[in-house]
Every structure is written in structure tokens, then in C-alpha cells.
C-alpha positions as CSV (number, residue, x, y, z in Angstrom):
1,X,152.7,176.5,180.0
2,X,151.5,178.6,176.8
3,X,152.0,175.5,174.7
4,X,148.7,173.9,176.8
5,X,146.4,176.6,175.9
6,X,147.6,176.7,172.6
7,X,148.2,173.6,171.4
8,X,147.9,174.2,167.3
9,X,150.4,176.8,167.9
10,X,154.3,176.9,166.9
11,X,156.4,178.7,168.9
12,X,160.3,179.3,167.3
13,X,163.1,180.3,169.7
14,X,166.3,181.7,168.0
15,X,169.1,184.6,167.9
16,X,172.6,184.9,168.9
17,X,171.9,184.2,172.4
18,X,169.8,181.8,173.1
19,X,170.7,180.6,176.3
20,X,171.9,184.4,177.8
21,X,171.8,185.4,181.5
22,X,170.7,188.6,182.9
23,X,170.3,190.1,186.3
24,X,166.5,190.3,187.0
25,X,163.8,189.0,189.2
26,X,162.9,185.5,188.0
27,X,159.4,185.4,188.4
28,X,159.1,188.9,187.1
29,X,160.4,188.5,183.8
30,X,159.0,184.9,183.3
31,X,155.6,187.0,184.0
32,X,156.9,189.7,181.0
33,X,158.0,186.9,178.5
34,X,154.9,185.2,179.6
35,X,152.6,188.4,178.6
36,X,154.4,188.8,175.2
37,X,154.1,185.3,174.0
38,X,150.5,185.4,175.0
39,X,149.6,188.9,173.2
40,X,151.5,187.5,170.3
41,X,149.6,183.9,170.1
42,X,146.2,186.0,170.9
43,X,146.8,188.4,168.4
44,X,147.8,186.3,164.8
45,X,146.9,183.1,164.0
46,X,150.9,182.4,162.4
47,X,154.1,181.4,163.8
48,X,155.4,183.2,166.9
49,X,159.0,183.5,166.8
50,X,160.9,185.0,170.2
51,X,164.1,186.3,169.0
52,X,167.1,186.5,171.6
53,X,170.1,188.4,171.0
54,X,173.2,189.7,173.3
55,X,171.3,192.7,174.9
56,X,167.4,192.1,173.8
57,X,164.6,190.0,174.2
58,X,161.5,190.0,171.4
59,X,158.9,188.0,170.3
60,X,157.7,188.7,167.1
61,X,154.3,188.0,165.1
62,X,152.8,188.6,162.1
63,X,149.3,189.2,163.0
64,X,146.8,192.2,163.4
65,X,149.0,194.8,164.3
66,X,148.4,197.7,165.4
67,X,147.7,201.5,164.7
68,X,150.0,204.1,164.3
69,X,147.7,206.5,166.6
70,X,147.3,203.3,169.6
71,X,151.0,202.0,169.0
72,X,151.7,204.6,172.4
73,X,149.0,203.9,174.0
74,X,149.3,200.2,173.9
75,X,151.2,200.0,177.9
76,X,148.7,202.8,179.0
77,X,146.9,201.4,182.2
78,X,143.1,200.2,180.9
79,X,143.7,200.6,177.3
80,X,142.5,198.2,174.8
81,X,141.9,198.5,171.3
82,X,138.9,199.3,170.1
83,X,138.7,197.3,167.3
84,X,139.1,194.1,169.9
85,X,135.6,193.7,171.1
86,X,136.1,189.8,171.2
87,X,139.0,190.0,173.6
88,X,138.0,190.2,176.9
89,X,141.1,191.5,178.6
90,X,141.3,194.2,181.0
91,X,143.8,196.3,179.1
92,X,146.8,195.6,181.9
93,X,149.2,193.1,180.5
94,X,151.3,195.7,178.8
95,X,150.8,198.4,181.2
96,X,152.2,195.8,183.9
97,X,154.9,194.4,181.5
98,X,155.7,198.1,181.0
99,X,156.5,198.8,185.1
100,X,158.4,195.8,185.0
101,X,160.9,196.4,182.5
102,X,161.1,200.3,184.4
103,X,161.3,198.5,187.7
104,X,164.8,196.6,186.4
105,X,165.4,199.9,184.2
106,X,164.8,197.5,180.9
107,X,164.0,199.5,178.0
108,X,160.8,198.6,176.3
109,X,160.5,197.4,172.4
110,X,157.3,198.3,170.7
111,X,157.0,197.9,166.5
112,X,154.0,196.9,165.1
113,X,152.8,197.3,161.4
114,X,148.9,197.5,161.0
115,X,147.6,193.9,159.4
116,X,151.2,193.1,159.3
117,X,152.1,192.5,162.8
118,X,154.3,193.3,165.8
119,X,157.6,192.8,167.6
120,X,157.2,193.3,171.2
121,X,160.3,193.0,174.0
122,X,163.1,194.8,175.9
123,X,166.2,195.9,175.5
124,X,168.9,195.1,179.2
């Protein structure tokens, strides 16, 4: 569906486990992988790679990044970064993703380097 929107973009899907199972709400988690892709696409103008492995999810970018001091607030309800005037998002995407992943007691992954990029996903 991403792949519409962003047409000039690549997305690479690898890991140990690319084709795992787990036990969640379908439409959920397709709403939380959805989210992730997006941020990363939005947020870096490279390669998006989602990395699966045996017990984690993450899609990784090497775009803006962000802050030390925002990297907690990033899932708070509302919260966008200042810095992002030209993104017209409501600041929800990650606080949503974040109930989510608490919902099906998923632990979240946040890393993100400042003008390096970010890994964003969930541990289950």
C-alpha cells in the first residue's frame, strides 16, 4: 500500500525470520508495521530496510533522526518535533503504535541517532 504513495522508494525486507508467525490482532499490527514504514519513508529520503528476526520486528532508516532529549517523548500523545514544521501530522502515530504493542504486551524498540537515523519496532 506504502509502495503507491511512495513510489521512488525501496523498501528491503530481511532477517532470520522472514516469514515468522506470532499471536496478535491482524489488523492491529498491520496498522503498527504500517506506522513504522511510513515514519521511516517520511523521515529519510534512503533505503528503508525492515529487519525480522525470531522474537523482533524493526524497520530501520537512516534519515533525520532524532534528539537525545525527544527520543522519550517520541510515543507521548500530541508530540511532534519541533524541528518538523513541514509535517503536518497530529503527533499520534507513535503514541497509538505505542498502546498497541502494550495492548499485546509487545515491548517497544526505539534507537535513533540525530542526522543519522532510527530503528523503530517491537520486541514479542
Amino acid at each position: 500500500e506504502l509502495m503507491e504513495k511512495y513510489k521512488d522508494r525501496n523498501i528491503f525486507i530481511g532477517g532470520e525470520c522472514v516469514e515468522c508467525e506470532i499471536e496478535a490482532d491482524k489488523d492491529l499490527i498491520r496498522q503498527v508495521i504500517q506506522n513504522l514504514v511510513e515514519n521511516a519513508l517520511k523521515y529519510s529520503h534512503d533505503d528503508v530496510f525492515i529487519e525480522i528476526n525470531k522474537n523482533s520486528f524493526c524497520v530501520i532508516d537512516r534519515g533525520i533522526g532524532i534528539s537525545p532529549e525527544n527520543l522519550s517523548l517520541v510515543t507521548k500523545r500530541y508530540f511532534r518535533v519541533s524541528g518538523n514544521s513541514w509535517n503536518s501530522s497530529l503527533g499520534l502515530g507513535l503514541y497509538i503504535v505505542r498502546q498497541i504493542l502494550k495492548a499485546h504486551d509487545f515491548k517497544p524498540i526505539i534507537e535513533s541517532e540525530l542526522d543519522k537515523g532510527s530503528k523503530f519496532g517491537f520486541e514479542f
